[in-house]
C-alpha positions as CSV (number, residue, x, y, z in Angstrom):
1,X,0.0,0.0,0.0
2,X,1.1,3.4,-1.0
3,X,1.9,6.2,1.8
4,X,-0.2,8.2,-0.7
5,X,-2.9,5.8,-0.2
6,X,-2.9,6.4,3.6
7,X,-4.0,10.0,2.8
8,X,-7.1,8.9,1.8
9,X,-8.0,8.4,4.8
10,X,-8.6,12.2,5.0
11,X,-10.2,12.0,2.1
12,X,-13.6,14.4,1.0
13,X,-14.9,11.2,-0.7
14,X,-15.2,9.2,2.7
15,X,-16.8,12.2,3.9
16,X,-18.8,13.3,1.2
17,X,-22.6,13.9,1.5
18,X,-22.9,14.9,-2.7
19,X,-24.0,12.2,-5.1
20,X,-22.6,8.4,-4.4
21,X,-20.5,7.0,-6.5
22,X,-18.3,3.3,-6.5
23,X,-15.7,4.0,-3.8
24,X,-12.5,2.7,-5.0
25,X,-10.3,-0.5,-3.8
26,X,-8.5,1.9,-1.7
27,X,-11.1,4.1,-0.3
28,X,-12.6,1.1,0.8
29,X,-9.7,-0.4,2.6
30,X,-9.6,3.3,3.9
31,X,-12.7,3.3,4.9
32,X,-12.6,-0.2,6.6
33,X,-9.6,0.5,8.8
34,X,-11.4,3.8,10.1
35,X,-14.8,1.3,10.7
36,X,-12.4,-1.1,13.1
37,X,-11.0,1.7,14.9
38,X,-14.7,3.4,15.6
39,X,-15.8,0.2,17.3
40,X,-12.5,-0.9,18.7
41,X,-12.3,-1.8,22.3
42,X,-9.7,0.8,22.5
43,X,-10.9,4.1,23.7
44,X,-7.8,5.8,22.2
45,X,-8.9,4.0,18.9
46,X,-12.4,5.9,18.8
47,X,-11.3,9.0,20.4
48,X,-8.7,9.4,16.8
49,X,-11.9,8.0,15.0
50,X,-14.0,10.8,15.8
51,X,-11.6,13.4,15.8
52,X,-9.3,12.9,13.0
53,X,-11.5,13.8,10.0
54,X,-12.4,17.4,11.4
55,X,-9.4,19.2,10.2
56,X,-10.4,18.8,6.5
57,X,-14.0,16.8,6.6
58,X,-15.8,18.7,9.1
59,X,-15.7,15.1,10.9
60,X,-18.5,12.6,11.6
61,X,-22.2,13.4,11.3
62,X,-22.9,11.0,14.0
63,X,-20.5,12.9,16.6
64,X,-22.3,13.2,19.6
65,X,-23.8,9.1,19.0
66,X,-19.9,8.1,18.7
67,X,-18.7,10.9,21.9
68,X,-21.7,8.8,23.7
69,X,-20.5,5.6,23.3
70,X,-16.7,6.3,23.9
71,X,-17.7,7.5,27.2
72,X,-20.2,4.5,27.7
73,X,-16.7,2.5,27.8
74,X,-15.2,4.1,30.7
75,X,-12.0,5.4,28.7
76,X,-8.9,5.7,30.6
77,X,-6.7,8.6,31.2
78,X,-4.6,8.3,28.1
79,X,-7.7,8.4,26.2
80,X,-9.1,11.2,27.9
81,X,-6.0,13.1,27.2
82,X,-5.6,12.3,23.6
83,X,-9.5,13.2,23.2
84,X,-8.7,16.9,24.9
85,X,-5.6,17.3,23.1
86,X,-7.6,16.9,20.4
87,X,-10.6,19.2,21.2
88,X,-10.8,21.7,23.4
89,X,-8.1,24.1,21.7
90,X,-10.3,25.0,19.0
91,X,-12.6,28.1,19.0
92,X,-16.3,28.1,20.6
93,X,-18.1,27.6,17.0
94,X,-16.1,24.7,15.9
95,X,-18.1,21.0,16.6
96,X,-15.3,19.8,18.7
97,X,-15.0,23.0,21.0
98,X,-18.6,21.7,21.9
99,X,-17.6,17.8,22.8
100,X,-14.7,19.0,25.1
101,X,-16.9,21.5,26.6
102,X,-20.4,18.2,26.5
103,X,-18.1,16.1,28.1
104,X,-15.7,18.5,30.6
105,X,-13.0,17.1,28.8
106,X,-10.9,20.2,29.7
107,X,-11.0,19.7,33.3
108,X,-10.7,15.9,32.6
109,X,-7.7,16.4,31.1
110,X,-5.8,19.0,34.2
111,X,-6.7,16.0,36.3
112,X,-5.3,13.2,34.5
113,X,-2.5,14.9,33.6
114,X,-1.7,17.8,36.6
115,X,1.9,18.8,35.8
116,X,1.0,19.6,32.3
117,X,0.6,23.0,31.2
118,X,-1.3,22.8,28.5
119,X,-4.7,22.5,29.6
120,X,-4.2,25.3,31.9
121,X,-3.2,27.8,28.5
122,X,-6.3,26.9,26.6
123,X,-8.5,27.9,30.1
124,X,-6.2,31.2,29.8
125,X,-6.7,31.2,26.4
126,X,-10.6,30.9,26.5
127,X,-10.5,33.5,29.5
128,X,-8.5,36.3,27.8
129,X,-11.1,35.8,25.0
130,X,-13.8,36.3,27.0
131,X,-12.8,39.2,29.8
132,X,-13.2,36.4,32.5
133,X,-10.5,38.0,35.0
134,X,-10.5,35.4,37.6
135,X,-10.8,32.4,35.0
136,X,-7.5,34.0,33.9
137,X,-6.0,34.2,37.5
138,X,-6.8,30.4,37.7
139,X,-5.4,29.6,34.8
140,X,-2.3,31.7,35.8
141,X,-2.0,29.4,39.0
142,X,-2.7,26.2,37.6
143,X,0.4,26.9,34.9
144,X,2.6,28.5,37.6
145,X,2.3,25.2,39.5
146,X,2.9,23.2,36.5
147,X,6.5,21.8,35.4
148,X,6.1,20.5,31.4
149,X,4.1,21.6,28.5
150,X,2.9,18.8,26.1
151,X,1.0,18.6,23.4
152,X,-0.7,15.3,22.5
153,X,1.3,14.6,19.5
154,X,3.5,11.6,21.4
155,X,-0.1,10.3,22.8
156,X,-1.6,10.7,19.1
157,X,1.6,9.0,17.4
158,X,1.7,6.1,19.8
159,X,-1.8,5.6,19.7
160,X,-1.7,5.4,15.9
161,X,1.1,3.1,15.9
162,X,-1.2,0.9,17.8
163,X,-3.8,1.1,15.5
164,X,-2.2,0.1,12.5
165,X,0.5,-2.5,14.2
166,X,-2.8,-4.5,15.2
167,X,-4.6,-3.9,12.0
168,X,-5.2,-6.2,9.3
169,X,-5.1,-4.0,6.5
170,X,-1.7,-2.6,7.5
171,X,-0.1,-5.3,9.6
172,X,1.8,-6.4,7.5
173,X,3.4,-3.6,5.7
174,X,6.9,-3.0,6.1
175,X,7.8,-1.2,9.4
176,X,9.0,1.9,7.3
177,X,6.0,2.3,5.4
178,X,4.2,2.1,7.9
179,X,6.0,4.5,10.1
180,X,5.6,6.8,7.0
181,X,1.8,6.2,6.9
182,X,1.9,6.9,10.9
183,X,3.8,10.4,10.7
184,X,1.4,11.5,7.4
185,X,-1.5,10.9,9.5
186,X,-0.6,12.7,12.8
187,X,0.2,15.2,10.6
188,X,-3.1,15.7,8.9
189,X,-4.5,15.0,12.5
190,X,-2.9,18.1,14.5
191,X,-3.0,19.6,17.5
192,X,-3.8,23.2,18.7
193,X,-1.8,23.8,21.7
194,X,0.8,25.5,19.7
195,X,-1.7,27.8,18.4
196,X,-3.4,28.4,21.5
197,X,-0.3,30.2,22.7
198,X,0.6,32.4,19.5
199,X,-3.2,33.9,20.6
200,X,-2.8,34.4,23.9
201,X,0.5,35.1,23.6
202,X,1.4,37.5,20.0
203,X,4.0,39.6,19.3
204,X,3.2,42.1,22.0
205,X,4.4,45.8,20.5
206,X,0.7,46.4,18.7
207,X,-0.6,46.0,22.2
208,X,1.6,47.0,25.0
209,X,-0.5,46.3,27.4
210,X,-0.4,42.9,27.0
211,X,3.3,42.7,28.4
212,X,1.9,43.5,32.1
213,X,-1.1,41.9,32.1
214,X,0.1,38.3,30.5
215,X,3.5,38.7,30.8
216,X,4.8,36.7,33.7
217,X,2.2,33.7,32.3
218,X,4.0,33.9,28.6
219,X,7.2,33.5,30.3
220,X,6.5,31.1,31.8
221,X,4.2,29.1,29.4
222,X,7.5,30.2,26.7
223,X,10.0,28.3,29.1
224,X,8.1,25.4,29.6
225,X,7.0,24.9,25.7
226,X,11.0,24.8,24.7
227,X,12.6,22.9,27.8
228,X,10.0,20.4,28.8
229,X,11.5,17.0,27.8
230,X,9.5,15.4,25.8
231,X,8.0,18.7,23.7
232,X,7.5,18.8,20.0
233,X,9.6,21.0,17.9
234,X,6.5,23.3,16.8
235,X,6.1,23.7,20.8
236,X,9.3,24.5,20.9
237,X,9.7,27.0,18.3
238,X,6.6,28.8,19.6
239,X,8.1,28.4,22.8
240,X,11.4,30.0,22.0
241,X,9.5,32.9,19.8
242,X,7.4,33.9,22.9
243,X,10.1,34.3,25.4
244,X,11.6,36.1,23.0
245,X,9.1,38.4,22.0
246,X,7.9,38.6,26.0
247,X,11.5,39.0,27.7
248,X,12.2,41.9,30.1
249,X,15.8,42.7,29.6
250,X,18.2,42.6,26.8
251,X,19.8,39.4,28.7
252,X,16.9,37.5,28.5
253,X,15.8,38.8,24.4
254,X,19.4,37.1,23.7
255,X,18.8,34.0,25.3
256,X,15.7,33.3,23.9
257,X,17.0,34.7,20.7
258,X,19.3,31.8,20.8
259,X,17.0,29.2,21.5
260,X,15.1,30.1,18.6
261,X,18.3,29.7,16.3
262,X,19.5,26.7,17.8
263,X,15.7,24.9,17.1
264,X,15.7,26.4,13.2
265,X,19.1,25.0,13.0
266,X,18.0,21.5,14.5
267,X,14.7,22.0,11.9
268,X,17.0,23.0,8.6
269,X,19.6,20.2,10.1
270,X,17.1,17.2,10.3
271,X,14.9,17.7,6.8
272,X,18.6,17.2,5.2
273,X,18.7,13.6,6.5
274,X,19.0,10.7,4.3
275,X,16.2,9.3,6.7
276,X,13.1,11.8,4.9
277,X,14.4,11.0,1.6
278,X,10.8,10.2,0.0
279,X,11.3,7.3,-2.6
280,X,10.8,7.8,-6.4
281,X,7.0,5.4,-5.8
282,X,6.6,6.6,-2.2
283,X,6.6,2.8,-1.4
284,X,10.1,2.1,0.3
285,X,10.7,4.2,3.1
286,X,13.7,3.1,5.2
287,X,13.2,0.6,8.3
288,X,14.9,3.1,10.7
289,X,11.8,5.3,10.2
290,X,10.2,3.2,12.4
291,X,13.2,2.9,15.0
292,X,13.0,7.4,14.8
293,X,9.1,6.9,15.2
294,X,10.2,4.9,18.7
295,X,11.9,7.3,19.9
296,X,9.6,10.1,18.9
297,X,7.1,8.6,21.1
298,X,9.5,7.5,23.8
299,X,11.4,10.9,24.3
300,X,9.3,13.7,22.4
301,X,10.6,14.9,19.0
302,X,13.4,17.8,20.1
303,X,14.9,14.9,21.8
304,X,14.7,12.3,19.2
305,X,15.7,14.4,16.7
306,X,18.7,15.6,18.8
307,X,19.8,11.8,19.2
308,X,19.3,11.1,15.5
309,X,21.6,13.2,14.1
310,X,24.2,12.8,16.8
311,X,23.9,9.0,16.3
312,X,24.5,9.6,12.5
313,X,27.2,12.3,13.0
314,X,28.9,8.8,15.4
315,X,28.7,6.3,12.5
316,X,29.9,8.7,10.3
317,X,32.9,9.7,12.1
318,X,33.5,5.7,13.0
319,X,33.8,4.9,8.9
């Protein structure tokens, strides 16, 4: 199977509501895999399966049927997490906004995962939005108290790798393929922490007084997004771009400064590997994709990108 045929997944056609037509070989297989995850025993299976589709489909029509059920299996706190992650970011009209909010996934999520930052911006977030001075203070606290910022995408990456290791329709593809097929759809999946703190947190010189009222929360959210562990590297760069942009002497606009250069260097550095080369039919990607897909999930991808390169600077150096 073609990593091009994985994109079909997010296909209009499996979402369509215009006239039918004969779905092809593909589409069906497609649409079969995304069948076996809705029903799956796996509450992180069904949480993907209803959110997934939304960033280009508009998602399920069935939504609040599927969110229903999902909670009729008691999901655990990884699922609850990868479900938030996945939902509450988004703005107040959007269908998802409404199933974390139907199903308090927000608050969910703080308690399943209390040293994480991130729910805590997206309450900031929603409070800034809406004048709500003491939601704000809250939210302040909670992130003050917290000590890593993380996204979902590790949760969303593992969780697919799941999916598709136990799948009969992708089993038994080769491990690189379908590590390829894994990356493309977390990817087209997303998550909105990122751009939960670009809002809350902008480049602050068209409004000044942003730098007193949210400034001690953007530093801190800023240091948080770029040094927490496991963080992903388009936490990081917003990380390093908000310290910068939020810093209170010159001191501190150089540090950040750096950070931001050193995590476009690591970005320019890494899409240069022999590693993304995408073959000629799209149909052969390496093996050691799925060894850096490991270690994506296992240490977050700053880290594993990081260890890649250093590891390939070793072997070099050793021939």
């Amino acid at each position: 199977m073609r990593l091009a045929l994985i994109l079909l997944l997010f296909s209009p056609a499996l979402w369509a509501t215009g006239p039918a037509r004969e779905p092809t070989a593909d589409e069906k297989a497609m649409a079969a895999l995304w069948a076996r995850m809705e029903n799956s025993e796996d509450a992180r299976f069904r949480a993907l399966a209803m959110v997934a589709p939304f960033n280009e489909m508009g998602g399920p029509a069935d939504l609040h049927k599927l969110a229903e059920a999902w909670e009729f299996g008691k999901p655990d706190a990884d699922a609850v997490v990868l479900m938030a992650s996945l939902s509450c970011g988004y703005p107040p009209s959007s269908r998802l906004r409404k199933l974390c909010d139907d199903h308090r996934l927000l608050e969910r999520w703080k308690k399943a995962d209390a040293a994480n930052a991130m729910p805590w911006l997206i309450q900031a977030q929603r409070a800034h939005q809406r004048g709500d001075v003491q939601a704000l203070e809250d939210a302040l606290n909670g992130a003050a108290a917290s000590t890593r910022m993380e996204d979902g995408y590790r949760l969303t990456l593992a969780t697919l790798r799941d999916a598709l290791a136990s799948d009969p329709g992708f089993k038994q593809m080769a491990r690189g393929q379908r590590a390829a097929s894994i990356f493309s759809m977390a990817i087209a999946i997303g998550q909105a922490g990122e751009l939960n703190a670009q809002q809350l947190c902008p480049e602050p010189s068209a409004d000044p007084a942003r730098l007193e009222e949210l400034g001690p929360l953007c530093r801190h959210l800023a240091q948080l997004m770029f040094h927490t562990a496991e963080t992903s590297a388009a936490n990081a760069l917003a990380g390093a771009t908000i310290g910068m942009n939020y810093a209170t002497t010159d001191a501190q606009r150089r540090e950040r400064g750096e950070e931001l250069a050193a995590i476009k260097s690591l970005a320019e550095r890494f899409v240069k590997d022999p590693l993304f080369d995408v073959p000629a039919d799209n149909s052969n990607f390496p093996p050691q994709l799925a060894d850096y897909l490991d270690w994506v999930i296992a240490e977050g991808e700053v880290a594993a990108m990081l260890g890649w390169l250093k590891r390939a600077e070793e072997v070099t150096k050793a021939t």
